[in-house]
Every structure is written in C-alpha cells, then in structure tokens.
py3Dmol code that shows the C-alpha trace and the ligand (Angstrom):
import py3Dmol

protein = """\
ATOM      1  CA  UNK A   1     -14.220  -8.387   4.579  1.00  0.00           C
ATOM      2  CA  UNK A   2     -14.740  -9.265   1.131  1.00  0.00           C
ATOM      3  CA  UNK A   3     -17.900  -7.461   0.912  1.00  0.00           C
ATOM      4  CA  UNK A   4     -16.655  -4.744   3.048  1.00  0.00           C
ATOM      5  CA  UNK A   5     -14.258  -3.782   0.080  1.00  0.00           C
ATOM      6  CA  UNK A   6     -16.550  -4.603  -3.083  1.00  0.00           C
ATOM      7  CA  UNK A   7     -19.495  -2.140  -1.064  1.00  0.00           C
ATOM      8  CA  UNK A   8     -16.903   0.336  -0.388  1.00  0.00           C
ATOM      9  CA  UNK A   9     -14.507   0.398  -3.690  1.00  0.00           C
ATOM     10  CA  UNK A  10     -17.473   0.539  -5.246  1.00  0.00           C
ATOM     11  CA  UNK A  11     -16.378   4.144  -7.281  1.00  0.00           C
ATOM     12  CA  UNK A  12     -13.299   1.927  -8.261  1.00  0.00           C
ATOM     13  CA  UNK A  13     -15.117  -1.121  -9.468  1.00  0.00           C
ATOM     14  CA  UNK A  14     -18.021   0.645 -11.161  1.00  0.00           C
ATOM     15  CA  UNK A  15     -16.013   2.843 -13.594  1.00  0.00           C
ATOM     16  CA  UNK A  16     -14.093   0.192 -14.804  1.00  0.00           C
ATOM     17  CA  UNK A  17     -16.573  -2.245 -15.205  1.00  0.00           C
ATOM     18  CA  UNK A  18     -18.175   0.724 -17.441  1.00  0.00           C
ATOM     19  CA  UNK A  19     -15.170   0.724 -19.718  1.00  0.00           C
ATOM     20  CA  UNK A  20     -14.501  -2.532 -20.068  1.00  0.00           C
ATOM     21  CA  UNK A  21     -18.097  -3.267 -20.659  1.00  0.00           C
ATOM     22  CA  UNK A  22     -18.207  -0.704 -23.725  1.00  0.00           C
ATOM     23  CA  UNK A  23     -15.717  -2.709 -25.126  1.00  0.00           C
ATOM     24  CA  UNK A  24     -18.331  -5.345 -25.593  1.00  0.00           C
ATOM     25  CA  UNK A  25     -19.975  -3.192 -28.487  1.00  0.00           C
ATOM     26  CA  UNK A  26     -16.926  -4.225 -30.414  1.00  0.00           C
ATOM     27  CA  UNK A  27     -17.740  -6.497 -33.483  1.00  0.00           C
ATOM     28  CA  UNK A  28     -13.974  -7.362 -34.361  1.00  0.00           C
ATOM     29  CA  UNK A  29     -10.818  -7.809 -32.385  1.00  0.00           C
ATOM     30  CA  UNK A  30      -9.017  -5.149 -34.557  1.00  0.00           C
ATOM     31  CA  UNK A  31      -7.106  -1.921 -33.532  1.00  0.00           C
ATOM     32  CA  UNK A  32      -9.473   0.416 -32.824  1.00  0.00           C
ATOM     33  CA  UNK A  33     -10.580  -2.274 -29.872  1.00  0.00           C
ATOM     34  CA  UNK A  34      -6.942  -2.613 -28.425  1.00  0.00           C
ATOM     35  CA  UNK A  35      -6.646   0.962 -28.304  1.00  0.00           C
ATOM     36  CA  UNK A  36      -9.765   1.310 -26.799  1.00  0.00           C
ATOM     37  CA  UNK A  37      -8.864  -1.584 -24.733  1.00  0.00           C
ATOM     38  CA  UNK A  38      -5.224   0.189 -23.622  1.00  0.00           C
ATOM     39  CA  UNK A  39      -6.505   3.940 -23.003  1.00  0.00           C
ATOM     40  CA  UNK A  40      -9.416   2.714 -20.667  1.00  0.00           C
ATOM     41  CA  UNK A  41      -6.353   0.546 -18.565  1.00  0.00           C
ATOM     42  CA  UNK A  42      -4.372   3.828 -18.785  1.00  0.00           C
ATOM     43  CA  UNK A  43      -7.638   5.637 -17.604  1.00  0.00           C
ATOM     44  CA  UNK A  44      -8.349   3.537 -14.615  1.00  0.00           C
ATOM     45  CA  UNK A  45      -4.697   4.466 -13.607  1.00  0.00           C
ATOM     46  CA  UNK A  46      -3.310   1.307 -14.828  1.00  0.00           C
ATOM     47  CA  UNK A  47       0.522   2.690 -15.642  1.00  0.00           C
ATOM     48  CA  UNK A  48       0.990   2.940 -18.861  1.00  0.00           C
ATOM     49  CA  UNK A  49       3.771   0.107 -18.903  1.00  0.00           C
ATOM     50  CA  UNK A  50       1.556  -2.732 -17.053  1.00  0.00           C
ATOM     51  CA  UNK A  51      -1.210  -1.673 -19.488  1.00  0.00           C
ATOM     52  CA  UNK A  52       1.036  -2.387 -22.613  1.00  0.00           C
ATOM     53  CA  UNK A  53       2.327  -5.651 -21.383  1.00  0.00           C
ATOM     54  CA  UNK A  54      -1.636  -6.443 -20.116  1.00  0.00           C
ATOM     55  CA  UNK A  55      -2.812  -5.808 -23.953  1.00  0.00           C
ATOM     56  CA  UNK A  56       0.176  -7.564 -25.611  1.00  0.00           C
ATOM     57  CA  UNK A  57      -0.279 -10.704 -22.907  1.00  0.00           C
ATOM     58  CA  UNK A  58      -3.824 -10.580 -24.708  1.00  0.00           C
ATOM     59  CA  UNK A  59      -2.802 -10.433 -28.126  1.00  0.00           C
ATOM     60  CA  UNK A  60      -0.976 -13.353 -27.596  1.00  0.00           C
ATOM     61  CA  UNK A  61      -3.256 -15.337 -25.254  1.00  0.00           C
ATOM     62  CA  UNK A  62      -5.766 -14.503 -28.160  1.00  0.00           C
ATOM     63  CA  UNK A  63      -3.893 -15.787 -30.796  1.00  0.00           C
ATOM     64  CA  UNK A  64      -2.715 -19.097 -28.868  1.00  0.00           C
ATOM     65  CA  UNK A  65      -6.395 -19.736 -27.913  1.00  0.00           C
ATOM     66  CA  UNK A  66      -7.659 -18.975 -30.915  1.00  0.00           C
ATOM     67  CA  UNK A  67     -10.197 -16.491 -28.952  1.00  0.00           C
ATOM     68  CA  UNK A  68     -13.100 -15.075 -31.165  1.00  0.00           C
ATOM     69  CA  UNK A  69     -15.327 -13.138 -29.446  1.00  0.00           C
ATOM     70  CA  UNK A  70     -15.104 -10.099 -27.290  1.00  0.00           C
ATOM     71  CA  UNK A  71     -16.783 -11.661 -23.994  1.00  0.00           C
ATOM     72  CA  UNK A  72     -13.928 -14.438 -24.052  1.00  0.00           C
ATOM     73  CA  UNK A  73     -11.648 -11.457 -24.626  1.00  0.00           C
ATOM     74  CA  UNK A  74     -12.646 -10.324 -21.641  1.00  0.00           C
ATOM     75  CA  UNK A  75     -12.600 -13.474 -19.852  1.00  0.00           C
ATOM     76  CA  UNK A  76      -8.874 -13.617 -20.699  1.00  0.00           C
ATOM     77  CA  UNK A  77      -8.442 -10.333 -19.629  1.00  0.00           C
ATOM     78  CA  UNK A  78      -9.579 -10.965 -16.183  1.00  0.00           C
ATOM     79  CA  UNK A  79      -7.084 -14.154 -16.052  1.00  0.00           C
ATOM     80  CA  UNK A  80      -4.022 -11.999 -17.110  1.00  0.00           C
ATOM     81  CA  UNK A  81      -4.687  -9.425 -14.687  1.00  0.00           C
ATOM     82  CA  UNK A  82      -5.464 -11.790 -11.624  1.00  0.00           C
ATOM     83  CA  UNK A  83      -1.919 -13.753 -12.745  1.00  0.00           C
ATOM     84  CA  UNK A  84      -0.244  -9.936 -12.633  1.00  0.00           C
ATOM     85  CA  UNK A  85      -1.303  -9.688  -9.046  1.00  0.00           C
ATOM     86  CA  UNK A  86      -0.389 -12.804  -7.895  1.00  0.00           C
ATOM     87  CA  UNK A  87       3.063 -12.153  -6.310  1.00  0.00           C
ATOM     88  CA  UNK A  88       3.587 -13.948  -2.944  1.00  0.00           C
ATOM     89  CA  UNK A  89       2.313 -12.336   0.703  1.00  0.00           C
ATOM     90  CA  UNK A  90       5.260 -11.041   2.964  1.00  0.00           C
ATOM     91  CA  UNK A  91       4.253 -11.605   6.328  1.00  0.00           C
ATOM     92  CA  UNK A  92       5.506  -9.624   9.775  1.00  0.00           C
ATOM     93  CA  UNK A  93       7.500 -11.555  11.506  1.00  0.00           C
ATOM     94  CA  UNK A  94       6.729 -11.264  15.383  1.00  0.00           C
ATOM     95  CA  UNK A  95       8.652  -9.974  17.156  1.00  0.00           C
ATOM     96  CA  UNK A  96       9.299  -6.728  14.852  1.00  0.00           C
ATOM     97  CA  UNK A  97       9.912  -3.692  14.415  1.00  0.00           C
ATOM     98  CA  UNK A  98       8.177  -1.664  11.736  1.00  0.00           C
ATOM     99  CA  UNK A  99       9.498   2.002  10.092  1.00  0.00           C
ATOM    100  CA  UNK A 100       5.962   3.394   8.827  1.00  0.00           C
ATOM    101  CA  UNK A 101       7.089   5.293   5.934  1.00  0.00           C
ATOM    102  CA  UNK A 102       5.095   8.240   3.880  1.00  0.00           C
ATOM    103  CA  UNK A 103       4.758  11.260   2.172  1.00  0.00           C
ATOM    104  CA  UNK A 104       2.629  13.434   4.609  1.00  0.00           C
ATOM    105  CA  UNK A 105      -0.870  13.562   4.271  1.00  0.00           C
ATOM    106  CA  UNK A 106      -1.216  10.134   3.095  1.00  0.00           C
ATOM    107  CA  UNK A 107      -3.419   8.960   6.420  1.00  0.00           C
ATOM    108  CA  UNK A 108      -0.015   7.599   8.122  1.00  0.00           C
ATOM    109  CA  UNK A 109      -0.575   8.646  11.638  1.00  0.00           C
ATOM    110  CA  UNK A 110      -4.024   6.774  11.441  1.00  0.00           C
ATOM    111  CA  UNK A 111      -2.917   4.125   9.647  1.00  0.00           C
ATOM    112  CA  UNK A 112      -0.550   3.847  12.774  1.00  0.00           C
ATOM    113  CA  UNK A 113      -3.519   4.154  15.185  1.00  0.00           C
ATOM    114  CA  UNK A 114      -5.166   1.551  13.341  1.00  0.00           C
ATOM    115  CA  UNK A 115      -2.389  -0.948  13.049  1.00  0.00           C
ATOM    116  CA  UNK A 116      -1.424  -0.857  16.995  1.00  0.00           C
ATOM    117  CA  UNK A 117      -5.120  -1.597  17.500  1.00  0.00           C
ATOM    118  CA  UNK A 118      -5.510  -4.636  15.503  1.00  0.00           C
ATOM    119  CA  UNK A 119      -2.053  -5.980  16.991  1.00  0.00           C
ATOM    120  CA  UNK A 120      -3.141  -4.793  20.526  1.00  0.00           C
ATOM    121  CA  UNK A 121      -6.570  -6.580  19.740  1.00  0.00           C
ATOM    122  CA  UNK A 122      -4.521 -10.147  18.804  1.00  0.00           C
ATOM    123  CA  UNK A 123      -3.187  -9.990  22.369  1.00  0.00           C
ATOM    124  CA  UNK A 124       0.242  -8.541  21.137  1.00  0.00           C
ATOM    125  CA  UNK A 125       1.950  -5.725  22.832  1.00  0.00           C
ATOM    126  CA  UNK A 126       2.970  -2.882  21.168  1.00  0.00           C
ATOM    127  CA  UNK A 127       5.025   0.042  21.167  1.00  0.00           C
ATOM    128  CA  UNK A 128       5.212   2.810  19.110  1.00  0.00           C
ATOM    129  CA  UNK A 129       8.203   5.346  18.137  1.00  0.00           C
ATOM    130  CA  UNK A 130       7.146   9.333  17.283  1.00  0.00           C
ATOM    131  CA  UNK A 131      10.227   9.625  15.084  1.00  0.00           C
ATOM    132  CA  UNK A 132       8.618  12.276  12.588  1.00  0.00           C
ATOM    133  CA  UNK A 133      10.365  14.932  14.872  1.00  0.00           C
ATOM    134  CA  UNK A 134      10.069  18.085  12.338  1.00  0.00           C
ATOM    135  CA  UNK A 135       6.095  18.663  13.153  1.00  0.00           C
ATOM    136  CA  UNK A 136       5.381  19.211  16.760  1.00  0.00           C
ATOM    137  CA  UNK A 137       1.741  18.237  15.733  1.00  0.00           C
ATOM    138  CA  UNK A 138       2.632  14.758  14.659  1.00  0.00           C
ATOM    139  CA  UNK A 139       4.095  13.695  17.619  1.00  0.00           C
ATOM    140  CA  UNK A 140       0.913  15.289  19.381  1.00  0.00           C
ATOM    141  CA  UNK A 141      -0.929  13.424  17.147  1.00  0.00           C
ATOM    142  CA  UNK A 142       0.586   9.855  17.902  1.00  0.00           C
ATOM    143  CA  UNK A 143       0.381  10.608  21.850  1.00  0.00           C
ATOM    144  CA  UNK A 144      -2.760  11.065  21.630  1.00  0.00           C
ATOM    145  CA  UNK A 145      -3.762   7.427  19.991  1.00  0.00           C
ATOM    146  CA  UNK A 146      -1.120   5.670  22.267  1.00  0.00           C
ATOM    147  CA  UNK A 147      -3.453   6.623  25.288  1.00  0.00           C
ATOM    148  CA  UNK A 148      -6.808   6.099  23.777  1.00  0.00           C
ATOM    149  CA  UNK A 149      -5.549   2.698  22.534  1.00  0.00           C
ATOM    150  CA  UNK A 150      -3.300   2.218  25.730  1.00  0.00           C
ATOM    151  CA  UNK A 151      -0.499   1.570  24.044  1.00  0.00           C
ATOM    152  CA  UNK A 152       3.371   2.545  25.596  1.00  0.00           C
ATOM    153  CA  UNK A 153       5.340   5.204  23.140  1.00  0.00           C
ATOM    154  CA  UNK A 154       8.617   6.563  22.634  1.00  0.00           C
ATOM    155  CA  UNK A 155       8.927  10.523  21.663  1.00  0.00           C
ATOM    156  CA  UNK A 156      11.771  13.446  22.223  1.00  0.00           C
ATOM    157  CA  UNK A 157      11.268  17.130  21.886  1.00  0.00           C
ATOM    158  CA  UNK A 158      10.928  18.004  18.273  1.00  0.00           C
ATOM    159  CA  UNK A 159      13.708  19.284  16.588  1.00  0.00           C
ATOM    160  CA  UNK A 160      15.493  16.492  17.871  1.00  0.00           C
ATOM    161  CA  UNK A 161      17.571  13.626  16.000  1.00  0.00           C
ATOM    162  CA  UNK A 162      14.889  10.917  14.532  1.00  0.00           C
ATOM    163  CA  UNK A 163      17.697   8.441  14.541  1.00  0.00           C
ATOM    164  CA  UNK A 164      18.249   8.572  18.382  1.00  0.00           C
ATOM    165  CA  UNK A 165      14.470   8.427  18.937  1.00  0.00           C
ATOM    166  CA  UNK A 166      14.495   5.032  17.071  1.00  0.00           C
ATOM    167  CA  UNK A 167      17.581   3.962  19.008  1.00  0.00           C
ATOM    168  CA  UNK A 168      16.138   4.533  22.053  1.00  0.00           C
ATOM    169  CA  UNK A 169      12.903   2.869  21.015  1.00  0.00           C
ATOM    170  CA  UNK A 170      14.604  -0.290  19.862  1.00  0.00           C
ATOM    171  CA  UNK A 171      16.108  -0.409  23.068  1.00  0.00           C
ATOM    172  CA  UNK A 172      13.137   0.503  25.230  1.00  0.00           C
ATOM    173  CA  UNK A 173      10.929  -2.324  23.066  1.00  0.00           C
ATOM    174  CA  UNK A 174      14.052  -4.613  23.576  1.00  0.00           C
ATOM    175  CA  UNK A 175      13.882  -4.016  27.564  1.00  0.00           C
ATOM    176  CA  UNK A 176      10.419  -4.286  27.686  1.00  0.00           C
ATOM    177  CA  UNK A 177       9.586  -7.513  25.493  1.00  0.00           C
ATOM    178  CA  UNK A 178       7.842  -5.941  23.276  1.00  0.00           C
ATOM    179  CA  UNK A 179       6.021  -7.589  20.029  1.00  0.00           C
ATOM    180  CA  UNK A 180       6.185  -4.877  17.933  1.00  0.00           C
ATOM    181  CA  UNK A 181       7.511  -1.563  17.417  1.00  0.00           C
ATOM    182  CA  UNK A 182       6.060   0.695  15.115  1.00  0.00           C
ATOM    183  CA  UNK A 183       8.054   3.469  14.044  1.00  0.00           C
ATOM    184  CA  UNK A 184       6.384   6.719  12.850  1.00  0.00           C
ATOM    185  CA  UNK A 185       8.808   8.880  10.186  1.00  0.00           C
ATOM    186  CA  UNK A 186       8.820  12.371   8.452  1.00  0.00           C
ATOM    187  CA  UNK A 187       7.294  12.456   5.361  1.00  0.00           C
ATOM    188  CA  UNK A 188       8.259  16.187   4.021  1.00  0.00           C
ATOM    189  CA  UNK A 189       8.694  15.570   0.235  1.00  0.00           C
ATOM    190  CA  UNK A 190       9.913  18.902  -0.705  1.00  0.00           C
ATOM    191  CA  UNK A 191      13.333  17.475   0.140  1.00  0.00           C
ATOM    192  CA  UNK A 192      13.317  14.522  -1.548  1.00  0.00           C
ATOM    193  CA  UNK A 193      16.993  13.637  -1.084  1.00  0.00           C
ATOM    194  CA  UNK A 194      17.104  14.445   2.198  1.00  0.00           C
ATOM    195  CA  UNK A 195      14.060  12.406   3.435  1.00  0.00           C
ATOM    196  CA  UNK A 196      15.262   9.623   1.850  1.00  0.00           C
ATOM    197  CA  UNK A 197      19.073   9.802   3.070  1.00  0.00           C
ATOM    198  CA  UNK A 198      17.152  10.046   6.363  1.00  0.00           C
ATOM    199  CA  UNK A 199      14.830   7.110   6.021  1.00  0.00           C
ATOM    200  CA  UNK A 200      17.707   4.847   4.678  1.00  0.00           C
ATOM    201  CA  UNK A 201      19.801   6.005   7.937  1.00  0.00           C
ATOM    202  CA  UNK A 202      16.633   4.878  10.003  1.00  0.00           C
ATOM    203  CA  UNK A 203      16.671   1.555   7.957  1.00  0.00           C
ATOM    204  CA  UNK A 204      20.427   0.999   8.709  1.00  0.00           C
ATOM    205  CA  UNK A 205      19.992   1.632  12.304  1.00  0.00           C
ATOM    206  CA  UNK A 206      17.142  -0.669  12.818  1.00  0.00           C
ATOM    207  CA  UNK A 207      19.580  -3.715  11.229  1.00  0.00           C
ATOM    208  CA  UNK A 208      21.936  -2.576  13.235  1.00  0.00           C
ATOM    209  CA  UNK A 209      20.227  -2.511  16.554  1.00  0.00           C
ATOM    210  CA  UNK A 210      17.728  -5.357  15.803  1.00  0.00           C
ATOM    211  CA  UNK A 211      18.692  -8.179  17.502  1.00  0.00           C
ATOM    212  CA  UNK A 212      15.921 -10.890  17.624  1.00  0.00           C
ATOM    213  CA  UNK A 213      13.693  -8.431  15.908  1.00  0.00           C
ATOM    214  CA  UNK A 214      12.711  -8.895  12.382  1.00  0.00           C
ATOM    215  CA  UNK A 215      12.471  -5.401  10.192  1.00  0.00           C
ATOM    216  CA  UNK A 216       9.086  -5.187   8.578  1.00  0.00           C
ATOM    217  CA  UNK A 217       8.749  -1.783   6.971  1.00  0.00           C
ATOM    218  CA  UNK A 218       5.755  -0.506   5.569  1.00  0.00           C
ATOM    219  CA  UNK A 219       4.681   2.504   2.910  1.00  0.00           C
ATOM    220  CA  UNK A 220       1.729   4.222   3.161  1.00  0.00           C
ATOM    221  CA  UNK A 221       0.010   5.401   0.059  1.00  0.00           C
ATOM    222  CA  UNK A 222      -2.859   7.740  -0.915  1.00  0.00           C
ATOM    223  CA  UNK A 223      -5.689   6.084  -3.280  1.00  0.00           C
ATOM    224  CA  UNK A 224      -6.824   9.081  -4.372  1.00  0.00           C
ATOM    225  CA  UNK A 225      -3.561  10.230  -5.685  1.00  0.00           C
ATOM    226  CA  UNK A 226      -3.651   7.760  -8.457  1.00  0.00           C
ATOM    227  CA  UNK A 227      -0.362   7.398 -10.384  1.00  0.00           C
ATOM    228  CA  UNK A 228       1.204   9.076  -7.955  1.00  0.00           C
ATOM    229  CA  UNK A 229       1.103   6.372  -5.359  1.00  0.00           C
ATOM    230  CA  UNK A 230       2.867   4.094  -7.920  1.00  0.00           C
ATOM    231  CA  UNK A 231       5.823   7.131  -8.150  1.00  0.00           C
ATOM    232  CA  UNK A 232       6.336   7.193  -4.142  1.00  0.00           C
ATOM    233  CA  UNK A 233       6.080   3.287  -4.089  1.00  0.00           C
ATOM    234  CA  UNK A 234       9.156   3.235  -6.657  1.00  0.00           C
ATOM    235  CA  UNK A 235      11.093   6.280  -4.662  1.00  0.00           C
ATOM    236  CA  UNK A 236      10.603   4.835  -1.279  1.00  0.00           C
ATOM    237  CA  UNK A 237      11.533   1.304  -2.134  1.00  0.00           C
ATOM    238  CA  UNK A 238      14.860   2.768  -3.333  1.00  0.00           C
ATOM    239  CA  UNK A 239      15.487   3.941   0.305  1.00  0.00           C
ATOM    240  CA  UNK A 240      14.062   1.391   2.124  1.00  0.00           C
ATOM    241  CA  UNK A 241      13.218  -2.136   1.420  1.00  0.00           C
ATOM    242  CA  UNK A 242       9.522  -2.260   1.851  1.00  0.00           C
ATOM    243  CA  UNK A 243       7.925  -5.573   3.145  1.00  0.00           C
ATOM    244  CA  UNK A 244       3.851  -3.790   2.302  1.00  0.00           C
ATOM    245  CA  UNK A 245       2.174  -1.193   1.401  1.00  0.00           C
ATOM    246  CA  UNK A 246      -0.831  -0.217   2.828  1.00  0.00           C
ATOM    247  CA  UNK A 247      -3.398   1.856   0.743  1.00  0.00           C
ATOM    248  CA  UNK A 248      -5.744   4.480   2.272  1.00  0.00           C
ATOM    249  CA  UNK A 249      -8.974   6.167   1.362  1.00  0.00           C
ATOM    250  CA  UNK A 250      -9.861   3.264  -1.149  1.00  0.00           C
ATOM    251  CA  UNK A 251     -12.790   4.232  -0.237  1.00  0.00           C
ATOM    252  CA  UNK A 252     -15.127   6.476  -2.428  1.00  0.00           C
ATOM    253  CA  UNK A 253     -12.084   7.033  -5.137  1.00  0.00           C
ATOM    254  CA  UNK A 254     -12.051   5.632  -8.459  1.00  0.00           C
ATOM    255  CA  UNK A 255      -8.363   5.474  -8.696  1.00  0.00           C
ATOM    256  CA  UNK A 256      -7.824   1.594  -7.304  1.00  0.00           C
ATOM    257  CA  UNK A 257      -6.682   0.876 -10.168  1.00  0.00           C
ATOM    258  CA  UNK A 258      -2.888   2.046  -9.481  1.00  0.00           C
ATOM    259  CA  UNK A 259      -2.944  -1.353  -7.135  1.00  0.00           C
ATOM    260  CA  UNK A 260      -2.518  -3.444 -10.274  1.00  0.00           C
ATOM    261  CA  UNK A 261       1.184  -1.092 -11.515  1.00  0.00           C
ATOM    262  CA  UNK A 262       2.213  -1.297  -8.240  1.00  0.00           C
ATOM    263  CA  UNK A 263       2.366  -5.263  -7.722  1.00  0.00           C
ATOM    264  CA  UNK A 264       3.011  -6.228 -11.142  1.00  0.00           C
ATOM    265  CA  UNK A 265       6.393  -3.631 -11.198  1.00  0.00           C
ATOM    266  CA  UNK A 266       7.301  -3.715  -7.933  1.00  0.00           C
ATOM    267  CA  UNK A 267       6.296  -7.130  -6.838  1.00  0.00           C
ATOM    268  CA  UNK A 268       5.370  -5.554  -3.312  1.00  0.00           C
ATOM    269  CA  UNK A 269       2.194  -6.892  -1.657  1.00  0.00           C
ATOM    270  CA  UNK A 270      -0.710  -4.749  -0.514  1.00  0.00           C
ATOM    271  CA  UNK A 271      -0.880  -5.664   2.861  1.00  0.00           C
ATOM    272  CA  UNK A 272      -4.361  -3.587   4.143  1.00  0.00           C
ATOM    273  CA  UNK A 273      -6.412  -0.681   2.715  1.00  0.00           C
ATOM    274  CA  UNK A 274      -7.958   1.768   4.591  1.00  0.00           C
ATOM    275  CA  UNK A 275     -11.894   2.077   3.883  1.00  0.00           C
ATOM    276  CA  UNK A 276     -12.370   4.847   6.339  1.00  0.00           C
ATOM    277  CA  UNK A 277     -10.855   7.266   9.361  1.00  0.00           C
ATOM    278  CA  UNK A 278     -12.127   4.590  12.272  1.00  0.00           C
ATOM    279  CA  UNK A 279      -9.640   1.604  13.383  1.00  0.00           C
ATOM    280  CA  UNK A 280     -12.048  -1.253  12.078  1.00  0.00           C
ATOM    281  CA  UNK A 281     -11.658   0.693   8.590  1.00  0.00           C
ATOM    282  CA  UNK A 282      -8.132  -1.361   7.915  1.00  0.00           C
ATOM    283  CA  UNK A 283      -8.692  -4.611   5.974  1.00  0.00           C
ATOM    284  CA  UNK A 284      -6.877  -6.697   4.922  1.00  0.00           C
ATOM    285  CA  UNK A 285      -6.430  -6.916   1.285  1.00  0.00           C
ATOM    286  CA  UNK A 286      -6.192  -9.801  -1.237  1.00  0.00           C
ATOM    287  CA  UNK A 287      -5.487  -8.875  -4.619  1.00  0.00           C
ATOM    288  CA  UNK A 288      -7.122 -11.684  -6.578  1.00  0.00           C
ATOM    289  CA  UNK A 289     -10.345 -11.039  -5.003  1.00  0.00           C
ATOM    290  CA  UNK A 290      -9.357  -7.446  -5.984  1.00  0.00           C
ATOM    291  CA  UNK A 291      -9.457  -8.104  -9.799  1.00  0.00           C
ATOM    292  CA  UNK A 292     -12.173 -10.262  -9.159  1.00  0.00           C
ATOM    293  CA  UNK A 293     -14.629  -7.445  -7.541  1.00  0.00           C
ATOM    294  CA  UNK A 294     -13.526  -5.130 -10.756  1.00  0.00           C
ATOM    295  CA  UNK A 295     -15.291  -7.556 -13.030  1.00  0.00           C
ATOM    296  CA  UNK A 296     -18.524  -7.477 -10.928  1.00  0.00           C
TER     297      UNK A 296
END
"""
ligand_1 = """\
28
GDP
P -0.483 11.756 7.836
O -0.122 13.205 7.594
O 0.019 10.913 6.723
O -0.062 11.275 9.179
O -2.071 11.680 7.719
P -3.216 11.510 8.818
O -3.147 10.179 9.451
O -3.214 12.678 9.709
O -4.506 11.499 7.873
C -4.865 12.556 7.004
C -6.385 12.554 6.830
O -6.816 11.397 6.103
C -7.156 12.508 8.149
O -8.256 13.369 8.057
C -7.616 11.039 8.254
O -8.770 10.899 9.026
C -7.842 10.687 6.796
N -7.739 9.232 6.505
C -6.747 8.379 6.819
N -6.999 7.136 6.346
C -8.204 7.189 5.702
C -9.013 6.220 4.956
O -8.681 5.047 4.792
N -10.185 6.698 4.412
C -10.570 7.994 4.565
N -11.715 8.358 3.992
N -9.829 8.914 5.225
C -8.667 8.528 5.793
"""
view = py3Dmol.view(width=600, height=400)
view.addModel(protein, "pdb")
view.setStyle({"model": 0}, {"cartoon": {"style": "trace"}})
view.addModel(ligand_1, "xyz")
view.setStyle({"model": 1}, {"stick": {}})
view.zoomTo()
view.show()
C-alpha cells in the first residue's frame, strides 16, 4: 500500500521535493530563505495559515536547537510537518450507518462503489441508500454498482424527499441486520444553504433513528481541486460532523499537498484516497507515511 501511494502520488511528491530541495542552495538562514521557504508551502497548496505556523514552528525549533545548516533545516521541517498530521484515527464503528457527503463531481458515487466492496470483501453486509434524489442519473448510477457488487439498496423516484429515503433505509438496514448503511447525498453547490440545511436534516434524522447504529459520516474531496478541498472540508463540517474524509484522484495531481491544511485545521483524519476509477484503487491512507513519501 505504501508503495502503491509513493508510485502513484508521485506528481505530488516530486514537485515538492523540487522546492524544498532548491532551498538547499541557501547559504544563510535569513529572510529571503523563509520566504522562499513559505511561498513554496503556499505553492504546494499548503493554506496559507498552516504554512505560517509551519515556518514560525521552524524559526523557533531553529533557534531552540541552535540549527545551522539548511539540510538540518530541513530535517526539522519534516518533523514539524509529520507532528501537524498526527491527529488521532476515527474508526467506523460496526454496525453503522454512513451519510457520504460531496460536492458533485468529486468521484462520490465511486467512492461508494468502492467502499461497499471492501466492506462486502471483509465478510460485512452492506446496504446502500440512493438519497441524492435531484439527478435521476445518480440513482442510476448507484443501482448499477449495487448489482455488480451484489449489494441490497434503497432508492425512491427522484424528485422525491431524501429524508424519507434515509428513513426508510435505516429501517430496512435495521430489519435486515445490516452492518452498514451507506448513504449517498446531493451534492449541488449552487445552493449552498440549501444543501447544507438538507444534509444537517439528514444528520439529525440518522441520530434520531439510529438505534444500535453508530453515525460515521464521511466527505468526499477532489485532489485536484487543491485549496478548494480544504474550503468544502470547512463548509461541510459545519453541517455535518464528519468522522473522514476520503480524497480522490491523488493520483497524477500535484495538489496533495492540501492534505496537510486539512488535518492540521480541522483535525479530521484522511481515512482512504482514491488512486484510480477501479475498486482496489481505495487505500487506505496514513498521514505520517504521507509526509514521509514527500521527502523522498
Ligand atoms: P460524483 O458526481 O461525485 O458521484 O462522481 P463520480 O463517482 O461519478 O466520479 C466522477 C469521475 O471521477 C468519474 O469519471 C470517476 O471514474 C472518476 N474518479 C473517481 N475517483 C477517482 C480516483 O480516485 N482517481 C481517478 N483518476 N478518477 C476517479
């Protein structure tokens, strides 16, 4: 798995490694090299924020360890990053039931498809809930990878309430034992108050309705959409408490970087990334190893 990702980030790792490497050329630890240091975090999609509190962590980590030379700078660099991304795993909860939330586009429906596999493959059964009800095509979509996996679903006709569609699925994975229910939602964004009144409605209804179920809800975000992933991560959360995030199309993008904002501000693991459209292409991620493949 580990190799999987550092083959396939490879765009990712190989820019940054660039930058920081040019930063080598530096004689002195003075400005110029801190501003150097802060635009190339900025440029590898490191928020601006994180990458202010990364360079002032190393100002004082250099001054504390009396650090001299660039290559230790660097050194300490990797150790403050890997400490950023260190926030504890949130693991599902079996059995549960999962709201798969997302603006559309972002690879949700496969992500879906590729999550029921990899539960179906651990021997767990699972359901799944077409509750994006505004595009006929979506709930197509999801029908069509219940049957290839074999996996039971819960739809309506679209138009219809996406509230009574989870209702009914909590109480058709209720009656029918099982594992997990994974909940597909609308993700149009040119409504933004809307969707999320609607999502947080969803939420409320799956405490409500619950039972012996535990709520893990998940966002899905776009690699390739750089900063922006770290904006729907912070809008999203407001609405509904996310457990994980799952990133897709890691591969062949060089904007991985946006992982690194997104768990030191929101503290929210990275649960998989996708590394391609087939259902082995979800892996699972640790973000250590993460900082660890952008130094190689
Ligand atoms: P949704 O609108 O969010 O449900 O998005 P879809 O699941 O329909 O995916 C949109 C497109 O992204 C499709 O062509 C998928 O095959 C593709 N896709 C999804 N995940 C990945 C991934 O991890 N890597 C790549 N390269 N493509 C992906």
């Amino acid at each position: 798995v580990f190799k999987k990702m550092r083959d396939r980030v490879s765009s990712t790792t190989k820019k940054f490694t660039e930058k920081i490497n040019h930063l080598l050329y530096y004689k002195e630890l003075d400005e110029d090299f801190f501003e150097e240091l802060e635009e190339n975090l900025i440029l590898s999609d490191i928020s601006v924020n994180t990458a202010e509190m990364i360079v002032e962590e190393l100002q004082d980590g250099i001054k504390a360890k009396k650090i001299k030379t660039t290559e230790s700078v660097i050194e300490e660099l990797q150790n403050i990053m890997i400490q950023m991304v260190d926030i504890p795993e949130a693991p599902i909860h079996f059995p549960a039931i999962s709201l798969i939330v997302g603006v559309n586009g972002v690879g949700k429906t496969t992500t879906i498809a590729k999550l029921a596999q990899k539960y179906k493959d651990e021997g767990k059964k699972v359901m799944l809930a077409a509750a994006d009800t505004f595009r006929a095509a979506a709930v197509e979509q999801l029908e069509t990878w219940a049957s290839r996996i074999g996996v039971d679903i819960v739809t309506s006709r679209p138009g219809a309430d996406p509230a009574s569609v989870v209702f009914d699925a909590i109480h058709s994975a209720q009656a029918k034992n099982a594992d997990v229910l994974i909940c597909d939602t609308a993700g149009r964004l040119h409504n933004k108050v809307n969707l999320m009144n609607e999502l947080n409605k969803l939420n409320r209804i799956c405490e409500r309705e619950k039972g012996e179920y535990n709520i893990h809800n998940v966002l899905v975000v776009d690699a390739t959409t750089g900063q922006n992933a770290l904006m729907q991560a912070k809008t999203f959360n407001d609405a509904v408490p996310l457990s994980g995030i799952i990133m897709t199309k890691l591969d062949g993008t060089a904007k991985g970087g946006v992982i690194i904002p997104i768990l030191n501000e929101l503290k929210i693991p990275i649960e998989y990334v996708g590394l391609g459209e087939k259902a082995e292409d979800l892996v699972t991620f640790n973000a250590k190893d993460f900082v660890e493949v952008l130094y190689q």
